[in-house]
N, C-alpha and C positions, 0 to 999 in steps of 0.2 A: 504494500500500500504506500502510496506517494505521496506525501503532506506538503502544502505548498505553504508557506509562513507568508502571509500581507503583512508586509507595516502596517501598524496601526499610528494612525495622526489625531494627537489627542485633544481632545473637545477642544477647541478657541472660539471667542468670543472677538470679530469683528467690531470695534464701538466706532460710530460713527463721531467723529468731534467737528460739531460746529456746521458752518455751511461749504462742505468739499472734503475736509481732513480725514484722517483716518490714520488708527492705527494698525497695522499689518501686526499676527502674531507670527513670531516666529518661527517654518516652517514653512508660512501659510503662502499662496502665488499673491503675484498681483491680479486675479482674474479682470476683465473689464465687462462690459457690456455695451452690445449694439455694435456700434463701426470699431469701437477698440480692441474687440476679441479677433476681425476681419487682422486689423491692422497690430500688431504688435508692439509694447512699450518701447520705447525708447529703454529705462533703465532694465528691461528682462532682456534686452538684444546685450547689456555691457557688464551686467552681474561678473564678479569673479569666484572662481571655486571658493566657498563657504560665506559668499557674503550674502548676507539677510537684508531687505528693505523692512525696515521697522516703522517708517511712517512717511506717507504720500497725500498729498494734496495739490489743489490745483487756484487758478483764476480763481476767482471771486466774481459770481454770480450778477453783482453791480455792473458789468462788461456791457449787459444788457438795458440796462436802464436809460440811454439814449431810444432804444428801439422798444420799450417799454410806455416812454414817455409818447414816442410818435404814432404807438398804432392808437392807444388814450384819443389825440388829437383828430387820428384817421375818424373812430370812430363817433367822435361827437361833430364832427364835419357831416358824417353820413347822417346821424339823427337829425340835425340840424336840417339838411336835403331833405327830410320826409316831413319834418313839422311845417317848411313852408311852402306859401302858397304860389308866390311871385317867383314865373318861369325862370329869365333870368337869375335869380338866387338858389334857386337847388339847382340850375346848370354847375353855377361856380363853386358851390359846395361839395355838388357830385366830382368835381373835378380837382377839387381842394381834396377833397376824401382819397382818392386814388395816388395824387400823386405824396402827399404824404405816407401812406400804407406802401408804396412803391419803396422809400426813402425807410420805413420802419421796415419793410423786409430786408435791404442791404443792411440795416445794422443788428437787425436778428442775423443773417447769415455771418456778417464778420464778426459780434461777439462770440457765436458758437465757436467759427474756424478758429478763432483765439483760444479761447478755452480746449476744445480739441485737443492743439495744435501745441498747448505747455504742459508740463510735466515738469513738478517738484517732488524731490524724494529725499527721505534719509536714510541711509543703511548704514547696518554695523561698524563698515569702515570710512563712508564718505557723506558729503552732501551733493547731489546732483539735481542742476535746472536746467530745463531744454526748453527750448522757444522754437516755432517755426515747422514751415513743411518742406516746401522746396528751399528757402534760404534757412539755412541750422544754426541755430546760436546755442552754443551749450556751457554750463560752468560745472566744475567740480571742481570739492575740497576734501581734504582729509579731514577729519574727525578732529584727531591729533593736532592737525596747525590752524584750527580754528580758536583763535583768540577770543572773539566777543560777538556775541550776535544782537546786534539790536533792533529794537521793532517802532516804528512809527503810526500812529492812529491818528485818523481826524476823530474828529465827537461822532459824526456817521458811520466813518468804519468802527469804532466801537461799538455803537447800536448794531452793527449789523455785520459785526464779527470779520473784519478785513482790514489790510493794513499792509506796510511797507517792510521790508525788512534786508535789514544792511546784517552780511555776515564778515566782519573782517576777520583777515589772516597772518598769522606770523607769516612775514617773510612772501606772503601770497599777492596781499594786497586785498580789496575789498571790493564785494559784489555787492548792488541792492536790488532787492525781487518784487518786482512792486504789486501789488494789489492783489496779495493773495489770500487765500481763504484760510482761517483759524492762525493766525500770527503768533498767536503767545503760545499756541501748544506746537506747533513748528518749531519755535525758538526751543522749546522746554525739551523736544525729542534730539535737538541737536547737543543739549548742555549737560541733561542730563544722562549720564553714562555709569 
């Protein structure tokens, strides 16, 4: 008789932090969902033998709040066109509505592609952020030669949990990541070790 032993992977608890963050347990993949399962991490393509992503987040969901504010406008253009009476005024209404919804679709699709499109991580040994699709902007740091990571909030990214964050380096020099989602638990997964 042939017994075949599974690893077993033991119970983890995914917790969500905040709006994007996350911490990864140990072990655990970065799975994604939707076009990211299609398309492959950026940091699962560059892992090295034993290193762990312990925590991953992304943009800051605010990306959208221009296309947010504009489809708001599209749509009360459009009510506007149905409460009146006078031809001319639900012409230009009707046409106010469209071309604003046209301008709130480009900036729904470029905050998406944004968001998409960056990838911040910590792991075991490093921090890594990646911007972009055809043009690649990427940073990494060691763990180790990270001096001090500070975090920047206006009074709105505080209400609404996003913020700036500058990681300086011995000897590396300093990167800041801007408007990303869960800031102070970002900072905390980097400092604390």
């Amino acid at each position: 008789m042939v017994t075949h032993v599974v690893p077993r992977i033991p119970n983890a608890r995914i917790q969500s932090v905040g709006a994007g963050g996350k911490q990864v347990p140990a072990g655990a993949g970065c799975g994604g969902s939707g076009l990211t399962e299609i398309m492959a991490r950026y940091i699962d393509e560059i892992l090295q033998p034993g290193e762990k992503v312990l925590y991953s987040t992304n943009a800051h969901w605010i990306f959208y709040f221009p296309a947010i504010l504009a489809w708001i406008a599209a749509l009360v253009l459009f009510v506007l066109s149905r409460q009146t009476a006078v031809e001319g005024l639900v012409l230009l209404c009707l046409i106010g509505s469209g071309l604003v919804a046209l301008a709130a679709l480009y900036w729904t699709v470029k905050g998406w592609f944004h968001r998409f499109t960056t990838e911040t991580d910590v792991t075991n040994l490093r921090v890594v952020h990646k911007t972009g699709f055809i043009k690649r902007r990427t940073f990494e740091m060691a763990l180790d030669k990270v001096e001090s990571v500070d975090v920047n909030q206006t009074i709105l990214g505080r209400i609404l949990n996003y913020g700036d964050v500058t990681i300086n380096g011995v000897g590396e020099g300093r990167e800041t990541i801007s408007t990303i989602a869960s800031p102070l638990a970002f900072r905390s997964s980097i400092t604390t070790r």
